[in-house]
DRENZATI-875260 format. One record per atom (N, C-alpha, C): atom name; x, y, z. Coordinates in Angstrom, 2 decimals, decimal comma. Each point is the difference from the previous one (the first is absolute). Example, Ala and Ser with C-alpha at 12.3 -4.5 7.8 and 13.67 -1.06 7.14 Angstrom:
2
+------+---------+---------+---------+
: atom :      c1 :      c2 :      c3 :
+------+---------+---------+---------+
:    N :   13,19 :   -5,69 :    7,80 :
:   CA :   -0,89 :    1,19 :    0,00 :
:    C :    0,90 :    1,20 :    0,00 :
:    N :   -0,35 :    1,05 :   -0,72 :
:   CA :    0,82 :    1,19 :    0,06 :
:    C :   -0,77 :    1,09 :    0,73 :
+------+---------+---------+---------+
***
This chain:
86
+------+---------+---------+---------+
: atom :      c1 :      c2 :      c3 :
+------+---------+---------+---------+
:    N :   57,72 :  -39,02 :  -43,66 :
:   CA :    1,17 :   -0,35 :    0,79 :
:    C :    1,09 :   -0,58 :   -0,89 :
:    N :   -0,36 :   -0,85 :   -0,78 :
:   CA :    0,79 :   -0,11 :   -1,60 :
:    C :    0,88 :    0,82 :   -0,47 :
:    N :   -0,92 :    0,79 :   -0,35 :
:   CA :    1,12 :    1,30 :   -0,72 :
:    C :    0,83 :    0,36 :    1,27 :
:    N :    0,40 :    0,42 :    0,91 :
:   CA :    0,23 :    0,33 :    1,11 :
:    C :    1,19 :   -0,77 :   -0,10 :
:    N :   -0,26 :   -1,01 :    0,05 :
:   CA :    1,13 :   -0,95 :    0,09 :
:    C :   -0,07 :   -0,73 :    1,51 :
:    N :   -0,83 :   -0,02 :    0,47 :
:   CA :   -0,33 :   -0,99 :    1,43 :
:    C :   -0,04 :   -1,48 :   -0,20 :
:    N :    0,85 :    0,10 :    0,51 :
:   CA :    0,16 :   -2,22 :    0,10 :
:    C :   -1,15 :   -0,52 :    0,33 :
:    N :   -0,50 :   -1,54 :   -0,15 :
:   CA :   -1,37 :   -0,45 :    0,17 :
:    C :    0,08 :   -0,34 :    1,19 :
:    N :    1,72 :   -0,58 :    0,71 :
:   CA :   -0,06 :   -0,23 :    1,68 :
:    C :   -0,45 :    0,97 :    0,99 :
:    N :   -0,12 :    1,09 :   -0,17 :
:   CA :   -0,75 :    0,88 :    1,03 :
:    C :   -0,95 :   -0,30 :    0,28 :
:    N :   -0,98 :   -0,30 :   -1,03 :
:   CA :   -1,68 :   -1,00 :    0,70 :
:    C :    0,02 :   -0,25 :    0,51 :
:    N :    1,21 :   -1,46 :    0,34 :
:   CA :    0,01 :   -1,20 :    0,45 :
:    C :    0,33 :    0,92 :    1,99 :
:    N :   -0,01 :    1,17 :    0,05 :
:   CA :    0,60 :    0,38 :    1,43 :
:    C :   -1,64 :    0,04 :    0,51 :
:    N :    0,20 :   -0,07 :    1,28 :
:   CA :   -1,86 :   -0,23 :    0,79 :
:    C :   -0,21 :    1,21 :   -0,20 :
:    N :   -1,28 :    1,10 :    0,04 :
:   CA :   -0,42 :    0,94 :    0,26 :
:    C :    0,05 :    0,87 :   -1,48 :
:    N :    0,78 :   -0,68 :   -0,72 :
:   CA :    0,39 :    1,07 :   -1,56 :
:    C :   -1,30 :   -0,23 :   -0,83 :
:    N :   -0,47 :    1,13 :   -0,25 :
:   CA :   -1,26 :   -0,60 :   -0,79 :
:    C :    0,65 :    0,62 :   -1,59 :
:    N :   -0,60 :   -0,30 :   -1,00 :
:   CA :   -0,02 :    0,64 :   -1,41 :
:    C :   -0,08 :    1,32 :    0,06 :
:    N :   -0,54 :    0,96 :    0,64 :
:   CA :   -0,03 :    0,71 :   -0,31 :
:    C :    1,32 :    1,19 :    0,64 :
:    N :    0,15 :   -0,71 :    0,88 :
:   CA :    1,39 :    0,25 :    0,69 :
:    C :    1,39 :    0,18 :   -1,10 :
:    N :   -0,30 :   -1,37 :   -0,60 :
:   CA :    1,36 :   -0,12 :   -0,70 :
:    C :    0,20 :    0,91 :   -1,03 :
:    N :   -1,03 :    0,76 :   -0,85 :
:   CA :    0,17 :    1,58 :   -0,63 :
:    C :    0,56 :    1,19 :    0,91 :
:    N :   -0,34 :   -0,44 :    1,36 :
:   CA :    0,50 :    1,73 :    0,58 :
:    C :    1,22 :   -0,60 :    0,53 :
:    N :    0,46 :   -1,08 :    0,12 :
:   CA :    1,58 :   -0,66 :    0,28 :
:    C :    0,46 :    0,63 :   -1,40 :
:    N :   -0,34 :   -0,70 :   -0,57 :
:   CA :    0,99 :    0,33 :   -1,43 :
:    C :    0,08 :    1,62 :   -0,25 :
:    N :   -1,06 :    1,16 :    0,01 :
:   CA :    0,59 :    1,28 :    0,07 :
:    C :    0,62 :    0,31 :    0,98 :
:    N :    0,17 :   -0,65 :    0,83 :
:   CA :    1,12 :    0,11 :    1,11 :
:    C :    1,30 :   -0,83 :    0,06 :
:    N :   -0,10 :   -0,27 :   -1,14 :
:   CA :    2,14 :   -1,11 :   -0,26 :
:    C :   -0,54 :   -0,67 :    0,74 :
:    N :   -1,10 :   -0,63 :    0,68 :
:   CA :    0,05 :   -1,51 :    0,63 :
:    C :   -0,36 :   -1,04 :   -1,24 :
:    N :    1,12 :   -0,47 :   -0,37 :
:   CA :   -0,20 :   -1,00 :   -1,19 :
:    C :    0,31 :   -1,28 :    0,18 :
:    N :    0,23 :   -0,47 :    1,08 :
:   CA :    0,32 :   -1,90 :    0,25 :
:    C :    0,28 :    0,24 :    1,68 :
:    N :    0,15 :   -1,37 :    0,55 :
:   CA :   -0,06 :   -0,63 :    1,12 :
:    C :    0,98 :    1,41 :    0,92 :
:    N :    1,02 :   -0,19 :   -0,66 :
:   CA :    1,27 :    0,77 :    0,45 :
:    C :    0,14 :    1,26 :    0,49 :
:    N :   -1,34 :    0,84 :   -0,97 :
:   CA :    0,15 :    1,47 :   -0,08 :
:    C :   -1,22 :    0,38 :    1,21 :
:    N :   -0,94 :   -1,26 :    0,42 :
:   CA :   -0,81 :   -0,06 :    0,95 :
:    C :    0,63 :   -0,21 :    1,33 :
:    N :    0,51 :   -0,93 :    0,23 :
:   CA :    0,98 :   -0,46 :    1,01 :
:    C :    0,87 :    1,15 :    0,28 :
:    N :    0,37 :    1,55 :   -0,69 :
:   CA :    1,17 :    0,48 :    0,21 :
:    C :   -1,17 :    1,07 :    0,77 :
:    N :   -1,39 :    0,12 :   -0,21 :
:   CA :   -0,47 :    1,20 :    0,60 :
:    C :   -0,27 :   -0,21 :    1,94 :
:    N :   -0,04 :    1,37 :    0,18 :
:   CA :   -0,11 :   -0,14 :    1,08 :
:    C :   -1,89 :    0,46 :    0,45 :
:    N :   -0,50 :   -0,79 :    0,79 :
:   CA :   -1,44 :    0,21 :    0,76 :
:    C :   -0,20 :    2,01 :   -0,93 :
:    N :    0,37 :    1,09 :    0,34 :
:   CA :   -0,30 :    1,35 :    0,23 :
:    C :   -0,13 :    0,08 :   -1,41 :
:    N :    0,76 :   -0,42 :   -0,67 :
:   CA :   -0,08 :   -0,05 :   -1,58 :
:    C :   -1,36 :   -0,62 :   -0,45 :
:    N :   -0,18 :   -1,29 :    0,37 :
:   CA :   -1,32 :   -0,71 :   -0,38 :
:    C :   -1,36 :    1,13 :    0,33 :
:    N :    0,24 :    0,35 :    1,76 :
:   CA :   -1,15 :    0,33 :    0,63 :
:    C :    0,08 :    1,53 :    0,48 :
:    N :    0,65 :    0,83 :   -0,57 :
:   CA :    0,73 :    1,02 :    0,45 :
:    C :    0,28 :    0,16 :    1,94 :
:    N :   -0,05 :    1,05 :    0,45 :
:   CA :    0,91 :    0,07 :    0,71 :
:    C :   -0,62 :    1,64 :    0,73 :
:    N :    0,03 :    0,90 :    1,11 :
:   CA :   -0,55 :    0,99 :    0,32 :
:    C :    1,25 :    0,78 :    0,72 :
:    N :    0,43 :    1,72 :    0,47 :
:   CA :    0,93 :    0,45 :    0,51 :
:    C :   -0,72 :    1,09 :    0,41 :
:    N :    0,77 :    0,15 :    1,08 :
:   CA :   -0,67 :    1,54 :    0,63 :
:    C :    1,19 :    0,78 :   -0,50 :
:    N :   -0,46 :    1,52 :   -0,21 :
:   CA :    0,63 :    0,90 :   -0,76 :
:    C :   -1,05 :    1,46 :    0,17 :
:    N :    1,03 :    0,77 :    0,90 :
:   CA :   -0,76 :    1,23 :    0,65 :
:    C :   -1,40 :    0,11 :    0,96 :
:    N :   -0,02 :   -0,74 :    0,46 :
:   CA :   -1,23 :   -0,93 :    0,39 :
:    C :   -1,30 :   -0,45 :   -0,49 :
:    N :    0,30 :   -0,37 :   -1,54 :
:   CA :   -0,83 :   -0,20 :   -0,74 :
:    C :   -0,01 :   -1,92 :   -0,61 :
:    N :   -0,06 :   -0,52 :    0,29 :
:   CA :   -0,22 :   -1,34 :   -0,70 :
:    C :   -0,15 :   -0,40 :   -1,37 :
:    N :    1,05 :   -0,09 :   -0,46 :
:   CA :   -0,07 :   -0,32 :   -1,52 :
:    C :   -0,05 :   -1,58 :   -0,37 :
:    N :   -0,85 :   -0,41 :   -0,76 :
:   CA :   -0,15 :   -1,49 :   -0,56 :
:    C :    0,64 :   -0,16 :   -1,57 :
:    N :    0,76 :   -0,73 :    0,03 :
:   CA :    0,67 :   -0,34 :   -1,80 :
:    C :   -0,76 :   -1,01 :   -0,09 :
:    N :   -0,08 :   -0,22 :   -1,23 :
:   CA :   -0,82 :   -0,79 :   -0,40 :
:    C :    0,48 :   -1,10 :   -0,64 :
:    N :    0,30 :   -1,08 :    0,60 :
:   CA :    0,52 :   -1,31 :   -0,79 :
:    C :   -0,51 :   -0,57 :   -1,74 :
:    N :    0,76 :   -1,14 :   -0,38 :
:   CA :   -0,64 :   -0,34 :   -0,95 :
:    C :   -0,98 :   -0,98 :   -0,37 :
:    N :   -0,48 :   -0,59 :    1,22 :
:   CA :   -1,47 :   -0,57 :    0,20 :
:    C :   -0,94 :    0,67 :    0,68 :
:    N :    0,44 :    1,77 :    0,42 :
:   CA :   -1,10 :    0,43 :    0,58 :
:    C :   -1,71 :    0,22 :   -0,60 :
:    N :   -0,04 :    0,00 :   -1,35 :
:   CA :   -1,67 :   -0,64 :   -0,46 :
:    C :   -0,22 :   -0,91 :    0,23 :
:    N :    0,37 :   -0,92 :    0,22 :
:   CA :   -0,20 :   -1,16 :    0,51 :
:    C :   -0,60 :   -0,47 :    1,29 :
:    N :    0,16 :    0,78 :    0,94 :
:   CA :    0,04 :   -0,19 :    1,00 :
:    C :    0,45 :   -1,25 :    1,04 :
:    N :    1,14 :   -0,27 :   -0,44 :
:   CA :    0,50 :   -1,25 :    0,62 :
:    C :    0,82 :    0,77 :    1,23 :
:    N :   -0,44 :   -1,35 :    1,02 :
:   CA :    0,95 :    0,42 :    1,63 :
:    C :    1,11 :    0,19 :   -0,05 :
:    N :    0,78 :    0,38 :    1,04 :
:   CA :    1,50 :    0,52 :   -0,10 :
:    C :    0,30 :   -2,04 :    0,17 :
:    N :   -0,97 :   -0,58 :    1,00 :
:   CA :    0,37 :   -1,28 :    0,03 :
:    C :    0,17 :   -1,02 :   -0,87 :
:    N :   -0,97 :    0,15 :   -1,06 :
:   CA :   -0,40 :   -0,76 :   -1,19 :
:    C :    1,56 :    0,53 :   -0,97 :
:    N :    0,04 :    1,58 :   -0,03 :
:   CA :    1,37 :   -0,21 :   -0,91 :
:    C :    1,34 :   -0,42 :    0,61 :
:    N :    0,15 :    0,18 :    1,30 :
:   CA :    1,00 :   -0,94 :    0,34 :
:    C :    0,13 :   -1,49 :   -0,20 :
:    N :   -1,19 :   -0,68 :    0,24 :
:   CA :   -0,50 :   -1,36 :   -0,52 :
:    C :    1,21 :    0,08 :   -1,50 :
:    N :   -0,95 :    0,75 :   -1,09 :
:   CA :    0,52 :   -0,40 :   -1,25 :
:    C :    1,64 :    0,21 :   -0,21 :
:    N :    0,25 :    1,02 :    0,60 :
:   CA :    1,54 :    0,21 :   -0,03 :
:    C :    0,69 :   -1,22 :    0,28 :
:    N :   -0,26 :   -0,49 :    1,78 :
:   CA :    0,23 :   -1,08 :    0,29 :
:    C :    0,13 :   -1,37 :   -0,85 :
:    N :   -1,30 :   -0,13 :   -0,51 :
:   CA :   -0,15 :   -1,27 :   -1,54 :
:    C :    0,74 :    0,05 :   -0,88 :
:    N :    0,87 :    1,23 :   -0,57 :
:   CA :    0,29 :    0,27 :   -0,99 :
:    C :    1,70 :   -0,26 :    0,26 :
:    N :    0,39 :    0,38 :    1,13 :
:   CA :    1,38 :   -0,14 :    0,83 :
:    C :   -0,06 :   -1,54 :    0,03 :
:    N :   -0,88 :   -0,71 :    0,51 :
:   CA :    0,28 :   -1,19 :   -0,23 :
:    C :    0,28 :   -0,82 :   -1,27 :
:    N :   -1,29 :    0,39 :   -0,68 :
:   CA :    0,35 :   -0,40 :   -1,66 :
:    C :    1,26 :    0,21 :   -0,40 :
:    N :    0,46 :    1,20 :   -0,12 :
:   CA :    1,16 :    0,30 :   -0,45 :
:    C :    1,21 :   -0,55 :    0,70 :
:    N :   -0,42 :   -0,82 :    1,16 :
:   CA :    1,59 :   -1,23 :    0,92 :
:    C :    0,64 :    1,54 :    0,65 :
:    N :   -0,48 :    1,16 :    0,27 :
:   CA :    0,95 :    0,70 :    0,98 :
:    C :   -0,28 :   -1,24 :    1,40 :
:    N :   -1,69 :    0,14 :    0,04 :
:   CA :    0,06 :   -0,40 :    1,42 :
:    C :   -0,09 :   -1,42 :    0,14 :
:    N :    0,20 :   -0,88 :    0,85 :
:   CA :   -0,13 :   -1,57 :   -0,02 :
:    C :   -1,24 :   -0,22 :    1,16 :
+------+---------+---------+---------+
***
């Protein structure tokens, strides 16, 4: 996550484990800020119907298997950290 260039405050967000913070960082999530700017579908992807077929994208904690709830959680933590939200 080092090389990457990931800030050490992302830890500090609830639910972020270590191993997280490598697939943040190949994903430009590199500090509080760049976490706080994603949205839930990004974290946890997101599903669309299309010809009547159901397609699933695949977010960037989808190995992970974290809830759509749990990454709103961290988004949330991270919006705060960063003073958007009070």
């Amino acid at each position: 996550r080092k090389e990457l260039g990931v800030e050490d405050g992302l830890k500090d967000i609830p639910g972020v484990t270590t191993r997280m913070l490598a697939t943040f960082g190949k994903h430009g999530i590199k500090s509080i800020e760049d976490l706080a700017d994603c949205a839930t579908d990004d974290l946890n992807g997101w599903s669309e119907s299309k010809n009547g077929q159901t397609i699933k994208h695949k977010g960037i904690l989808d190995r992970f298997r974290v809830s759509r709830k749990d990454c709103e959680a961290m988004i949330i933590s991270a919006r705060i950290k960063a003073g958007w939200i009070k």
